[in-house]
The first five atom37 places (N, CA, C, CB, O) and aatype in JSON, in Angstrom:
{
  "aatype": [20, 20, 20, 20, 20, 20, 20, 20, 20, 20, 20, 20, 20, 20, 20, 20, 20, 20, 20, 20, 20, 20, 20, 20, 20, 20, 20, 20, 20, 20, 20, 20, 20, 20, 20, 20, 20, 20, 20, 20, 20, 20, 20, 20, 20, 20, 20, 20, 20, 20, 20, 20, 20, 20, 20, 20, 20, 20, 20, 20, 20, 20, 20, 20, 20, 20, 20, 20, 20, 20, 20, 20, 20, 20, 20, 20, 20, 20, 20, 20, 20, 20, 20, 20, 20, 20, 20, 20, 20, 20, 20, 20, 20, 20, 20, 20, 20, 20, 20, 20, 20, 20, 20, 20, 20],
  "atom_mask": [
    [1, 1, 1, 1, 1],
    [1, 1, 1, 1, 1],
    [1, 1, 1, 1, 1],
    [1, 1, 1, 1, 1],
    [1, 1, 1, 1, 1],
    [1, 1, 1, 1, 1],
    [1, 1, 1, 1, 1],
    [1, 1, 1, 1, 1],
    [1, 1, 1, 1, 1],
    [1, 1, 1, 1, 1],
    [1, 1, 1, 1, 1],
    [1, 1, 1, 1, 1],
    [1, 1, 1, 1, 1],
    [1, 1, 1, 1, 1],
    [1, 1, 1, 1, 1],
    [1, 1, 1, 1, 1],
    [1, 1, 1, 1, 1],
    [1, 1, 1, 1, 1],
    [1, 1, 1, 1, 1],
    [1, 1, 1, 1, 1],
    [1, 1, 1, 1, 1],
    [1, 1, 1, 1, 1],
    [1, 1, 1, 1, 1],
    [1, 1, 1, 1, 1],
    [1, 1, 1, 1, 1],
    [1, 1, 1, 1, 1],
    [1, 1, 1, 1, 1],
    [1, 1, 1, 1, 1],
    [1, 1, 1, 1, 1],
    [1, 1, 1, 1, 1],
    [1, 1, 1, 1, 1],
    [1, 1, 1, 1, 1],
    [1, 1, 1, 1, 1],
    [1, 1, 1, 1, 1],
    [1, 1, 1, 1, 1],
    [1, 1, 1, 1, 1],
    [1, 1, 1, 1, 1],
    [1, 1, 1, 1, 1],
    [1, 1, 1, 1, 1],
    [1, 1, 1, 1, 1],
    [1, 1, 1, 1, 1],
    [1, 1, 1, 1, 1],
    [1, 1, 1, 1, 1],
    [1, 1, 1, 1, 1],
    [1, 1, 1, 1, 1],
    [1, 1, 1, 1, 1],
    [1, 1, 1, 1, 1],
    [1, 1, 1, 1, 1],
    [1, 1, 1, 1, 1],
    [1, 1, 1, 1, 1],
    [1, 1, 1, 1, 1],
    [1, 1, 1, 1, 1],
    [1, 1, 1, 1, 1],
    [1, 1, 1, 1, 1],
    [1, 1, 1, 1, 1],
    [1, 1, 1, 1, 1],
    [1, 1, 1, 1, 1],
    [1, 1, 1, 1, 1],
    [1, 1, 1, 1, 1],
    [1, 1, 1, 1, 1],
    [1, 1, 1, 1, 1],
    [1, 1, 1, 1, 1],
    [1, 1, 1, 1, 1],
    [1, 1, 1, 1, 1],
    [1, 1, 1, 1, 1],
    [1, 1, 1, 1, 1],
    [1, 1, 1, 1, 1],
    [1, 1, 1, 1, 1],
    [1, 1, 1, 1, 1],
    [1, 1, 1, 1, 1],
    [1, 1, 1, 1, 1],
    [1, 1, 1, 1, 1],
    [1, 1, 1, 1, 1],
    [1, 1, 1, 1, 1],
    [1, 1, 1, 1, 1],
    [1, 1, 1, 1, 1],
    [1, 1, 1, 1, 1],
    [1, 1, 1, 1, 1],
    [1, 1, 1, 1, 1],
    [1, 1, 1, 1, 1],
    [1, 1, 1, 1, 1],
    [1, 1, 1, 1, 1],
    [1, 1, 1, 1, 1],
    [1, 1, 1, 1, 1],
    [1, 1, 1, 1, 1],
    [1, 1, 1, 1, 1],
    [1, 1, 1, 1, 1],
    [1, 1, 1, 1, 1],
    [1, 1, 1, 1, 1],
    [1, 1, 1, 1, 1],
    [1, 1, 1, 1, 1],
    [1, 1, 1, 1, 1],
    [1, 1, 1, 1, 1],
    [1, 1, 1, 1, 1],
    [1, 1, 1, 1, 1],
    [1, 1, 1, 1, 1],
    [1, 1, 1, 1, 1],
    [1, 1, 1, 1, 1],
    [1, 1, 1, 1, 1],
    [1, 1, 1, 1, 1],
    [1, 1, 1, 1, 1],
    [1, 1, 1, 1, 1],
    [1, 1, 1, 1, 1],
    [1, 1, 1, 1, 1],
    [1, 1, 1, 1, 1]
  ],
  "atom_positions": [
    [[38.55, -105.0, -36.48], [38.37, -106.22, -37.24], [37.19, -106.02, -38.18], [38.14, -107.44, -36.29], [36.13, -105.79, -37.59]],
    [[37.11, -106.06, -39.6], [36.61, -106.19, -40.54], [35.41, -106.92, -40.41], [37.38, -106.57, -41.27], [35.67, -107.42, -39.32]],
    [[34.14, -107.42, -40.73], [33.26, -107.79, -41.02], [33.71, -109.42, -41.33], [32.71, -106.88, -41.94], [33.5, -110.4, -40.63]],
    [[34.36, -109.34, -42.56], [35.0, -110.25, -43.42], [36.13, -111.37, -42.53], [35.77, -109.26, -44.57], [36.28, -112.58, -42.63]],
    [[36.45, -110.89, -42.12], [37.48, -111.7, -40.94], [36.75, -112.11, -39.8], [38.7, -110.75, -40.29], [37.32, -112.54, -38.8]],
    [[35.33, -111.98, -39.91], [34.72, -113.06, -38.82], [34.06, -114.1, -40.18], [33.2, -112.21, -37.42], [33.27, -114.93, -39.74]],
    [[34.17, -114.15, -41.0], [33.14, -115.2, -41.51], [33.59, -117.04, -41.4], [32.93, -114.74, -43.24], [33.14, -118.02, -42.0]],
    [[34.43, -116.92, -40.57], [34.39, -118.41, -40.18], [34.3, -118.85, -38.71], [35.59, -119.02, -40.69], [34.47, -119.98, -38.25]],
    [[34.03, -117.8, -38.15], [33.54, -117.8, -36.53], [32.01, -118.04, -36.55], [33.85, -116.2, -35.67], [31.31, -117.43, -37.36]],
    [[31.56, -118.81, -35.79], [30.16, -118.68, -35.54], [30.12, -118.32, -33.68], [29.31, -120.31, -36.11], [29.25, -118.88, -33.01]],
    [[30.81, -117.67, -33.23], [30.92, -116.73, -32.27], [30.42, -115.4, -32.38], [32.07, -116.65, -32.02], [29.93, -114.89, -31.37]],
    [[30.48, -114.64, -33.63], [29.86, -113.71, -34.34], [28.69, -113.72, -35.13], [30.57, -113.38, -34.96], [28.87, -114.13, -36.28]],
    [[27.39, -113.35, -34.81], [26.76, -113.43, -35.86], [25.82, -112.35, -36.17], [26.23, -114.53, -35.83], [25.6, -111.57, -35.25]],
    [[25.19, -112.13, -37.36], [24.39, -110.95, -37.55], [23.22, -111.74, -38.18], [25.08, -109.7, -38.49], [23.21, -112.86, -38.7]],
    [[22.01, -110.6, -37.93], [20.53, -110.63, -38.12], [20.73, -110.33, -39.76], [19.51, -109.38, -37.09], [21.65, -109.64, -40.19]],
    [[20.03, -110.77, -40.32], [18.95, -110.03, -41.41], [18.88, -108.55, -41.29], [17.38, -110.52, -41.18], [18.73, -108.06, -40.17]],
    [[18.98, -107.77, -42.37], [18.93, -106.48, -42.27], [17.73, -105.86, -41.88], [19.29, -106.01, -43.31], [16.85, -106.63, -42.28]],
    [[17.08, -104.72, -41.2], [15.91, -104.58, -40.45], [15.31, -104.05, -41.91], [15.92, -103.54, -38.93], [15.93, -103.62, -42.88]],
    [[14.03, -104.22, -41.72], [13.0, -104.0, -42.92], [13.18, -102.26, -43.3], [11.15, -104.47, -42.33], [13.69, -101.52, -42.46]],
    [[12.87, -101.91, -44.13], [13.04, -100.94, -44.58], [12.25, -99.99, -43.81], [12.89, -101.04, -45.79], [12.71, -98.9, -43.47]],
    [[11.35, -100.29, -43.59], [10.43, -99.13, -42.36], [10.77, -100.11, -41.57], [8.48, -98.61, -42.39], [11.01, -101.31, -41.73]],
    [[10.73, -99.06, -40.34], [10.98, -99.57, -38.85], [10.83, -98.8, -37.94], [12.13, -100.01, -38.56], [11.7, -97.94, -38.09]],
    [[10.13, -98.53, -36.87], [10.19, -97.42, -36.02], [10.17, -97.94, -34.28], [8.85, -96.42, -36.47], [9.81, -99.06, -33.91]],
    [[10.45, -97.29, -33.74], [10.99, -97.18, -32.15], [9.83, -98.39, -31.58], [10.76, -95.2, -31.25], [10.1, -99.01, -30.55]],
    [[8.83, -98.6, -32.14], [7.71, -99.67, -31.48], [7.95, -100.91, -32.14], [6.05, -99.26, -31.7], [7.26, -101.86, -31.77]],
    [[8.97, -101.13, -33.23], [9.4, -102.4, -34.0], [10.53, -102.76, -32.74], [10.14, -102.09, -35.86], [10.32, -103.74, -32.02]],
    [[11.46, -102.08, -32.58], [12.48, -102.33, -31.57], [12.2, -102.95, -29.69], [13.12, -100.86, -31.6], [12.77, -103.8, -29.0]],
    [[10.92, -101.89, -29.41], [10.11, -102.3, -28.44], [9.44, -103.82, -28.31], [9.19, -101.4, -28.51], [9.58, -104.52, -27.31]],
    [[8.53, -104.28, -29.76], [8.2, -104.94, -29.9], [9.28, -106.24, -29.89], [7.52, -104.53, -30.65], [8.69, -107.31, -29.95]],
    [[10.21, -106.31, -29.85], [11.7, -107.02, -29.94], [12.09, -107.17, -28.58], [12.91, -106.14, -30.77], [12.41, -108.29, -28.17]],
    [[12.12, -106.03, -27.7], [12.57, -106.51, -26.53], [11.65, -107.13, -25.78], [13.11, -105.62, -25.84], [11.93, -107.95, -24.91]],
    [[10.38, -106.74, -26.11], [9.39, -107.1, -25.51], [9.31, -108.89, -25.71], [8.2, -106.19, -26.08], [8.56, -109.6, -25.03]],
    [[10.08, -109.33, -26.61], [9.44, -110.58, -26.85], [11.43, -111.16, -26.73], [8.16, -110.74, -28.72], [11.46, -112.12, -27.51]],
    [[12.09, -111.08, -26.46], [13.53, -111.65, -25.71], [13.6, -111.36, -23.8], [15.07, -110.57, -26.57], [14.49, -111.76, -23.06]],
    [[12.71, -110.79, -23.52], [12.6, -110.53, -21.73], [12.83, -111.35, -21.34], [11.51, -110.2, -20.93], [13.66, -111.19, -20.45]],
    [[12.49, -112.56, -21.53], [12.48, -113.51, -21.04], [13.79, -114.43, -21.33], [11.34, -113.93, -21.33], [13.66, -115.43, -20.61]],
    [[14.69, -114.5, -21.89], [16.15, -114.42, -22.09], [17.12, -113.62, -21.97], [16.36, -114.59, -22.88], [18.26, -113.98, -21.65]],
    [[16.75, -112.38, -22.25], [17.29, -111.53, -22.49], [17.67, -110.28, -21.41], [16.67, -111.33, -23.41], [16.66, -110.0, -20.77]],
    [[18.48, -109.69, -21.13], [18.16, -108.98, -19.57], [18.87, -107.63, -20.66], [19.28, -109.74, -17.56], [19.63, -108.0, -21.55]],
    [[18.64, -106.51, -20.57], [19.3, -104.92, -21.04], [20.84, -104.34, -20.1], [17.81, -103.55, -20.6], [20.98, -104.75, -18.95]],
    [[21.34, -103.9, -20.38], [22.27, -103.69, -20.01], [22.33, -102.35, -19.83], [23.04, -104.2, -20.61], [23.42, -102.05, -19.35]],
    [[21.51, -101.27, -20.05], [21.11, -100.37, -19.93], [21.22, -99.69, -18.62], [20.18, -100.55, -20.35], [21.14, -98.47, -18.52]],
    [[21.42, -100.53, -17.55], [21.74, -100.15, -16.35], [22.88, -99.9, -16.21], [21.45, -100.85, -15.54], [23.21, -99.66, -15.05]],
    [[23.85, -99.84, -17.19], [25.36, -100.0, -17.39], [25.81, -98.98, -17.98], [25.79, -101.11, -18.13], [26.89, -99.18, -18.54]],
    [[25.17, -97.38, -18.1], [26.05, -96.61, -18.98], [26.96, -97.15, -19.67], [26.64, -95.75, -18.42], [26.77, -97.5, -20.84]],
    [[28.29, -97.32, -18.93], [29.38, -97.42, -19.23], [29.77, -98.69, -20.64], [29.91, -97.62, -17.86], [30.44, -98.44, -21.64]],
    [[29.21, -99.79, -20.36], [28.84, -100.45, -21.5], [28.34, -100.02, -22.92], [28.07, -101.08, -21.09], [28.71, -100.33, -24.05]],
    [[27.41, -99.22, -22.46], [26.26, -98.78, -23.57], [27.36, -97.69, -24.74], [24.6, -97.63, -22.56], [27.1, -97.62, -25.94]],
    [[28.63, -96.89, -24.07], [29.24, -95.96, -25.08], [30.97, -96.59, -25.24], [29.11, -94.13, -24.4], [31.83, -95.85, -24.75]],
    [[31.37, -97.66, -25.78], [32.71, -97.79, -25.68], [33.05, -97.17, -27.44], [33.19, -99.61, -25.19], [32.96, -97.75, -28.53]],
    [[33.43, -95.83, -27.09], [34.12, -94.98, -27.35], [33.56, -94.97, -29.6], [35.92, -95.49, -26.57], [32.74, -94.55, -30.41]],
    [[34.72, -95.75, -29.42], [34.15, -96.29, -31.71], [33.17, -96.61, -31.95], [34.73, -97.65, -32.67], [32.66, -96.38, -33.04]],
    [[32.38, -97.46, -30.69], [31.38, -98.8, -31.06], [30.11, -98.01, -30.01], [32.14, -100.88, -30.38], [29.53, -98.77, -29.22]],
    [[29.79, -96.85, -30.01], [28.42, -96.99, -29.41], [27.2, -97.63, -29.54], [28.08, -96.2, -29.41], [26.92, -97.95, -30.7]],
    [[26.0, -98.03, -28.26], [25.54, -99.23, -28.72], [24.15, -98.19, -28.37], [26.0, -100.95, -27.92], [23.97, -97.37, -27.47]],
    [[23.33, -98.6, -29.48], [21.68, -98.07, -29.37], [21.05, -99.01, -28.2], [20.65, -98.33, -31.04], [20.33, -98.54, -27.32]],
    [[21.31, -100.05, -28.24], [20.67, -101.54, -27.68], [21.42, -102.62, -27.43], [19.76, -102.14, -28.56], [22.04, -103.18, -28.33]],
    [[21.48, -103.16, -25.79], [22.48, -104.11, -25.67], [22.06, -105.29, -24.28], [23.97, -103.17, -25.45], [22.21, -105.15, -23.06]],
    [[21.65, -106.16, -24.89], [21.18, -107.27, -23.87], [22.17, -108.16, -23.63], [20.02, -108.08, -24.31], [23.2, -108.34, -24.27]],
    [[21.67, -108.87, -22.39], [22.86, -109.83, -21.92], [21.84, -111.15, -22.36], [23.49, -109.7, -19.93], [20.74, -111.07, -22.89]],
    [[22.57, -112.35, -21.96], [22.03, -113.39, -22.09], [21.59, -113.8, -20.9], [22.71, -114.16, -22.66], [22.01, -113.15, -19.94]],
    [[20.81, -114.74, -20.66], [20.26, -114.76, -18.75], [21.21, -115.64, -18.32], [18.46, -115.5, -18.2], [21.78, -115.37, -17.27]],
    [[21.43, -116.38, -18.77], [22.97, -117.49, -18.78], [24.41, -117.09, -18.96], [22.95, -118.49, -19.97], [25.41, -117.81, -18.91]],
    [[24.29, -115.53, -19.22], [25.78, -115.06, -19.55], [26.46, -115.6, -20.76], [26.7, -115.42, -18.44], [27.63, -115.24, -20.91]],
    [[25.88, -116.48, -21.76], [26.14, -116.87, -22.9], [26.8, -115.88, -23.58], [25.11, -117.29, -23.48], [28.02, -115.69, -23.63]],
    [[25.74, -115.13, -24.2], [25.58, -114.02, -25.48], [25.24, -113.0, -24.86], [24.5, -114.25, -26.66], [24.72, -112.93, -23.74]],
    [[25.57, -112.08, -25.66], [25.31, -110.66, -25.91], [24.3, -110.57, -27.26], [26.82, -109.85, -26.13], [24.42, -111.25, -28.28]],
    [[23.34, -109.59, -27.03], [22.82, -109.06, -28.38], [22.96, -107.61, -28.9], [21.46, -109.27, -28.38], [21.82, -107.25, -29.21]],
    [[23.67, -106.79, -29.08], [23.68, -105.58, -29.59], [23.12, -104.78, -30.6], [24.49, -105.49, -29.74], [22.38, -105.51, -31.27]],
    [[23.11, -103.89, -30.92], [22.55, -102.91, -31.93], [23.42, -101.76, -31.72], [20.96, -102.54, -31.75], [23.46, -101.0, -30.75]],
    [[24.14, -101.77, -32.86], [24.81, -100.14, -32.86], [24.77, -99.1, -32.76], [25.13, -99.74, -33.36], [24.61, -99.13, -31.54]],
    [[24.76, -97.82, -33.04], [24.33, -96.51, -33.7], [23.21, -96.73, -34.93], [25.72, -95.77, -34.34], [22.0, -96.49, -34.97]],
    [[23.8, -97.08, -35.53], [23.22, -97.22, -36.91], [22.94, -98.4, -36.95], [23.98, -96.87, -38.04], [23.76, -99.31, -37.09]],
    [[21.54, -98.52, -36.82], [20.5, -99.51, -36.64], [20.13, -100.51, -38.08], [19.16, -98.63, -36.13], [19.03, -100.62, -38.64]],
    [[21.28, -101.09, -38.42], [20.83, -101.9, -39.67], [20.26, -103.06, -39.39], [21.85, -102.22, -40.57], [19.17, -103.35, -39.87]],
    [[20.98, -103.89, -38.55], [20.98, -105.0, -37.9], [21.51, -105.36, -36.35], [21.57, -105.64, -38.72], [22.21, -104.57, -35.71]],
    [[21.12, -106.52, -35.88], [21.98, -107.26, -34.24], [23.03, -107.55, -34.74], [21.41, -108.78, -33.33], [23.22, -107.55, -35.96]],
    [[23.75, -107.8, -34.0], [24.99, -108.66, -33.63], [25.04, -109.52, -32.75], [25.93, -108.06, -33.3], [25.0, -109.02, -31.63]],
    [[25.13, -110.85, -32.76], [24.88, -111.68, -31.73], [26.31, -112.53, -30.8], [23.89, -112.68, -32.46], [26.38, -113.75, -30.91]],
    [[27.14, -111.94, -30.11], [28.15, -112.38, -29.45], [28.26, -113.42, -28.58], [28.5, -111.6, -28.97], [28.03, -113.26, -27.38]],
    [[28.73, -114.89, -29.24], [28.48, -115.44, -27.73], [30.01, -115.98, -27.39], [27.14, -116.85, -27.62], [30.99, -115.76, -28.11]],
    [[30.03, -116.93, -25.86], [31.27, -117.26, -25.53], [32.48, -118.04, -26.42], [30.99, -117.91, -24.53], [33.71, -118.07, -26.51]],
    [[31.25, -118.67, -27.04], [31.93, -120.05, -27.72], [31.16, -120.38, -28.96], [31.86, -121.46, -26.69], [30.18, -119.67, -29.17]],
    [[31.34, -121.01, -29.53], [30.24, -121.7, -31.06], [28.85, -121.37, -30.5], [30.29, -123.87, -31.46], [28.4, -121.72, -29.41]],
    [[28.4, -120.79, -31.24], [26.78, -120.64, -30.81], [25.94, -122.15, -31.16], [25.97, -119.2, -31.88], [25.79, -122.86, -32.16]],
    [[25.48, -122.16, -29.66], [24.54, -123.36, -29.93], [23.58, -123.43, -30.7], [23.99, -123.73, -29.03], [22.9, -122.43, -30.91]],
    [[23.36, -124.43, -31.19], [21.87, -124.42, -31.99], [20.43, -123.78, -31.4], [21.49, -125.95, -32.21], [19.69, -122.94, -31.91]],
    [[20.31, -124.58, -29.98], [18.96, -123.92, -29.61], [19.33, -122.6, -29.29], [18.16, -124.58, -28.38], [18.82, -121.71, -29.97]],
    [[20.28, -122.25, -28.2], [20.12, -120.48, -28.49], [19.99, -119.97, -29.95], [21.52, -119.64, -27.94], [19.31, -118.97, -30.11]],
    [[20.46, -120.44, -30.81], [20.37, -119.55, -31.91], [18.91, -119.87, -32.37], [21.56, -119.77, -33.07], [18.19, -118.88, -32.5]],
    [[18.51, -120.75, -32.55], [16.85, -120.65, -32.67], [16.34, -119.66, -31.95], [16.07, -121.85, -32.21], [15.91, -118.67, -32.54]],
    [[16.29, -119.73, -30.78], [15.4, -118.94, -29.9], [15.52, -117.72, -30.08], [15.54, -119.11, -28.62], [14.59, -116.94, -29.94]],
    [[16.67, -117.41, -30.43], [17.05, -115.8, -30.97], [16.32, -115.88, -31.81], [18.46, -115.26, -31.49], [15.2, -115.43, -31.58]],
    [[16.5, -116.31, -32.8], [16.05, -116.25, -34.5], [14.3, -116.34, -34.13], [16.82, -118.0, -35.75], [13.42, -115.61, -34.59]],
    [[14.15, -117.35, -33.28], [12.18, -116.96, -33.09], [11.79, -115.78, -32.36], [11.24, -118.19, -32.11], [10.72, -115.2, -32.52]],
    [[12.89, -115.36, -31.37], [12.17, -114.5, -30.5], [12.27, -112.7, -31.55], [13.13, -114.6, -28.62], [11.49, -111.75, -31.47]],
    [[13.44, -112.84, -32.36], [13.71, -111.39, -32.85], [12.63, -111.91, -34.28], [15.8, -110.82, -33.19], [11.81, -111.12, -34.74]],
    [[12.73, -112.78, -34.62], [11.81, -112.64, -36.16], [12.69, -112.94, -37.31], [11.17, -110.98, -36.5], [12.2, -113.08, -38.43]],
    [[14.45, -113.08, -37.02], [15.03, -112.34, -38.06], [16.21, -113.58, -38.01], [15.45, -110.51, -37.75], [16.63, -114.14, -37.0]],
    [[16.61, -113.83, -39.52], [17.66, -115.22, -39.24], [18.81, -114.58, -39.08], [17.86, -116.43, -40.48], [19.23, -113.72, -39.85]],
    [[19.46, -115.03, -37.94], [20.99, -115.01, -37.96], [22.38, -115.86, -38.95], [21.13, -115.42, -36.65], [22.38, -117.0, -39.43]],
    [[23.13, -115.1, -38.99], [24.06, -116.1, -39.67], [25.39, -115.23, -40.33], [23.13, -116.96, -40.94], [25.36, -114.11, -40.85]],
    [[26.49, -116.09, -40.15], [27.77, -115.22, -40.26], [28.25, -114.32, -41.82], [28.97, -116.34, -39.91], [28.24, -114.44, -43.05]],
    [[28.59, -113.51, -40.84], [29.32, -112.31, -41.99], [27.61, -111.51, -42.59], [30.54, -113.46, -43.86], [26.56, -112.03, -42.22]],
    [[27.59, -110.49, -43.34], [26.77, -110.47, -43.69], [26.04, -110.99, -44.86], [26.82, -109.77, -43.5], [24.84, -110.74, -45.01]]
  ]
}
């Protein structure tokens, strides 16, 4: 599925593109500040490599809501949730990463 064929879902959403410099302590600094929502999935190999879509970075929601991902190629998140993303989760994302979300790119 295309990029373009989610832009009327707000089930899908993407970050702001990451700043042009960025290094491994920008990303740190990110998880470091969603812990507290956010749980890694990292304990999950199996999650972390589905096959097309390998994931650099992949949190759960503490509520099982959302997912937050990061691909291979670290441009931006992806923010997956069950249903219409609520308003306050999506704030809290948007305060805790730094970075506005919002559909399609």
């Amino acid at each position: 599925m295309a990029w373009h064929e989610h832009t009327g879902e707000t089930t899908c959403l993407f970050s702001d593109f990451f700043p042009a410099r960025f290094s491994k302590e920008y990303f740190q600094n990110i998880a470091e500040r969603i812990q507290d929502d956010f749980k890694p999935l990292s304990d999950h190999p199996e999650l972390m490599d589905l096959d097309d879509f390998p994931l650099r970075m992949a949190y759960v929601h503490k509520d099982l809501e959302a997912l937050l991902i990061l691909g291979l190629e670290p441009v931006c998140f992806m923010l997956l949730t069950k249903g219409v993303a609520e308003r306050a989760l999506l704030e809290k994302v948007q305060e805790q990463t730094g970075l506005a979300f919002h559909v399609g790119f």
